[in-house]
C-alpha positions as CSV (number, residue, x, y, z in Angstrom):
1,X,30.4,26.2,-54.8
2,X,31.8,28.2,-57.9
3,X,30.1,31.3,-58.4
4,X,27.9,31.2,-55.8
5,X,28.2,34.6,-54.0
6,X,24.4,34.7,-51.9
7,X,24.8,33.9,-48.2
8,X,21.4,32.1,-48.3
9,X,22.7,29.7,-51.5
10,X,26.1,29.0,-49.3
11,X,24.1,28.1,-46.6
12,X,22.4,25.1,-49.1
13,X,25.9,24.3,-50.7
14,X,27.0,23.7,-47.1
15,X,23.9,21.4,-46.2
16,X,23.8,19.7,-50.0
17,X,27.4,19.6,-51.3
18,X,29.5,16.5,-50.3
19,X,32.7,18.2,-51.1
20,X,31.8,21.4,-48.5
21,X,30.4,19.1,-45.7
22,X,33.4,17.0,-45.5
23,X,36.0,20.7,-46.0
24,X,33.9,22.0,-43.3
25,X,33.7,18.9,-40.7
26,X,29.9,18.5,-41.1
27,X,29.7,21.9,-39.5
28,X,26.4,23.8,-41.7
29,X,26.4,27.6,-40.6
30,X,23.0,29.4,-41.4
31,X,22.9,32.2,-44.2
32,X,23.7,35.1,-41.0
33,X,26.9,33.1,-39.6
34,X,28.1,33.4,-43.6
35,X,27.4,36.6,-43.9
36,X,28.7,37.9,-40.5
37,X,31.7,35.8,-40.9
38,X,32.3,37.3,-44.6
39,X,31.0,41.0,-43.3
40,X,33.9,41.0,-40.3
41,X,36.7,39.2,-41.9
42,X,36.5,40.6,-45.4
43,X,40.7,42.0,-45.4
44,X,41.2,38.4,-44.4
45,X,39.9,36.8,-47.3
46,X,41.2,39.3,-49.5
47,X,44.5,38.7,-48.1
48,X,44.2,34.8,-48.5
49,X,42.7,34.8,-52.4
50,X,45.8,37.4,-53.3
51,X,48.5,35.0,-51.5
52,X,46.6,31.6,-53.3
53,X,46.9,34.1,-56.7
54,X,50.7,34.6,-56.0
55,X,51.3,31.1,-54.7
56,X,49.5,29.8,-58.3
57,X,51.7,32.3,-60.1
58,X,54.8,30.4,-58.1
59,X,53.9,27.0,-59.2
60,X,53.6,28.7,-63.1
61,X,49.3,27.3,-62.8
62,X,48.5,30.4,-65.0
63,X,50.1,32.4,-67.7
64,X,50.7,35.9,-67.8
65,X,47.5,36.2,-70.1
66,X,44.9,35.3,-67.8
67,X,43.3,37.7,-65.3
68,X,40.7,36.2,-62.5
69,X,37.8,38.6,-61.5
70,X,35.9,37.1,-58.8
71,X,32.2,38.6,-57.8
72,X,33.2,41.6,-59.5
73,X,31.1,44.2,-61.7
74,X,32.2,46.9,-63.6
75,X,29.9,49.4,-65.6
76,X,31.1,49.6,-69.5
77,X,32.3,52.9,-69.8
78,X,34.8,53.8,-72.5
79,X,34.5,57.5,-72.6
80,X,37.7,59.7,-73.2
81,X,37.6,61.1,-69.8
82,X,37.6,57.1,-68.3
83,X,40.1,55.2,-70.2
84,X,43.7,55.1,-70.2
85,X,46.2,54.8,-72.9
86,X,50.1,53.9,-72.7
87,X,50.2,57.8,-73.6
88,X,48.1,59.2,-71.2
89,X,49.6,57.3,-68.1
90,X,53.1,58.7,-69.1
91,X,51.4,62.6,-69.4
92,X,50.2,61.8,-66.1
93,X,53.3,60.0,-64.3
94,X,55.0,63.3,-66.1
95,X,52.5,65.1,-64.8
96,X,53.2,64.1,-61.2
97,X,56.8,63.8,-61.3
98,X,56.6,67.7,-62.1
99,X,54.4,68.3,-59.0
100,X,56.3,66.8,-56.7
101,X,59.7,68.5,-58.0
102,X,57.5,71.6,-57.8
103,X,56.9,71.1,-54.0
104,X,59.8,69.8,-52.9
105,X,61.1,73.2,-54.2
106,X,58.8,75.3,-52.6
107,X,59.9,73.5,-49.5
108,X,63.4,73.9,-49.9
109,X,62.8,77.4,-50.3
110,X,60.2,77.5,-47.1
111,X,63.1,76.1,-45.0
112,X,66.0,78.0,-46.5
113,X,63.7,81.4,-45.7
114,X,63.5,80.0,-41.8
115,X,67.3,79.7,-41.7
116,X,68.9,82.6,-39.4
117,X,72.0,84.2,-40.5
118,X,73.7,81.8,-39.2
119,X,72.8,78.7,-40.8
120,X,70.8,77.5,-38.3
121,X,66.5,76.9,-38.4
122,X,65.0,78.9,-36.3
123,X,63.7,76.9,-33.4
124,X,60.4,78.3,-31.0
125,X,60.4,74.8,-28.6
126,X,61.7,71.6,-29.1
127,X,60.4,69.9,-32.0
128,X,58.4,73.2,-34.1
129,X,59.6,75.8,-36.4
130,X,58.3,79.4,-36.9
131,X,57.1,80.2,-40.1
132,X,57.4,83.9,-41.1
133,X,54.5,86.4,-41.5
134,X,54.9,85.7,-45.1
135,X,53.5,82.7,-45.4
136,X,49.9,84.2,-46.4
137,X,48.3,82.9,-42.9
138,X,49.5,79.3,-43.7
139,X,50.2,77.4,-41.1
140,X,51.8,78.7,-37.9
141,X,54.3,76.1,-36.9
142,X,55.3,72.7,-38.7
143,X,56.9,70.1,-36.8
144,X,60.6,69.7,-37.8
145,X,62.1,66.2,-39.1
């Protein structure tokens, strides 16, 4: 059953392979029950090889070293534009960290500039905020926190 990945050849396995009879209780689904099943309930078996990965990890079955790709296929493409160095993650994370300050600034300043002179935001109904003419035709109203 290793590496076999066609609907059509699991359908065989099931019919041929002592092993799958007896794990499946003799049942022998045709190639469209495989593929149905596999089509609909594809998060599931994710979710069940990542938990048998961790539950490995758990019992110390594999090293650090060793990476499983299952059915996978990549294209080979090592062009400057598609790799990733230890140095061009941290430019990036950098990169991102400085965005995100950027905007939550920009949103500090959006809601300080709604605050009355009192202190207080100033409130159209229940649960929305006027933004001022300002704005540049942004939106009209966000919904407060």
């Amino acid at each position: 059953m290793n590496r076999i990945q066609s609907s059509r050849r699991l359908e065989r396995e099931a019919q041929r392979n002592v092993e799958l009879i007896w794990l499946t209780g003799r049942l022998t689904p045709d190639f469209k029950t495989i593929a149905d099943f596999r089509k609909d309930n594809g998060k599931a078996i994710r979710g069940v090889c990542r938990e048998f990965i961790v539950m490995c990890r758990a019992l110390k079955l594999f090293s650090e070293a060793i990476v499983a790709i299952d059915g996978s296929k990549f294209k080979a493409v090592n062009n400057r534009d598609k790799n990733f160095t230890d140095r061009k993650l941290k430019a990036r994370m950098q990169q991102l960290d400085e965005s995100i300050a950027r905007y939550m600034t920009e949103l500090d300043e959006r809601i300080e500039s709604l605050r009355s002179p009192g202190g207080q935001v100033k409130v159209l109904h229940p649960g929305r905020v006027k933004i001022p003419h300002h704005c540049d035709g942004e939106m009209d109203d966000y919904a407060s926190a």
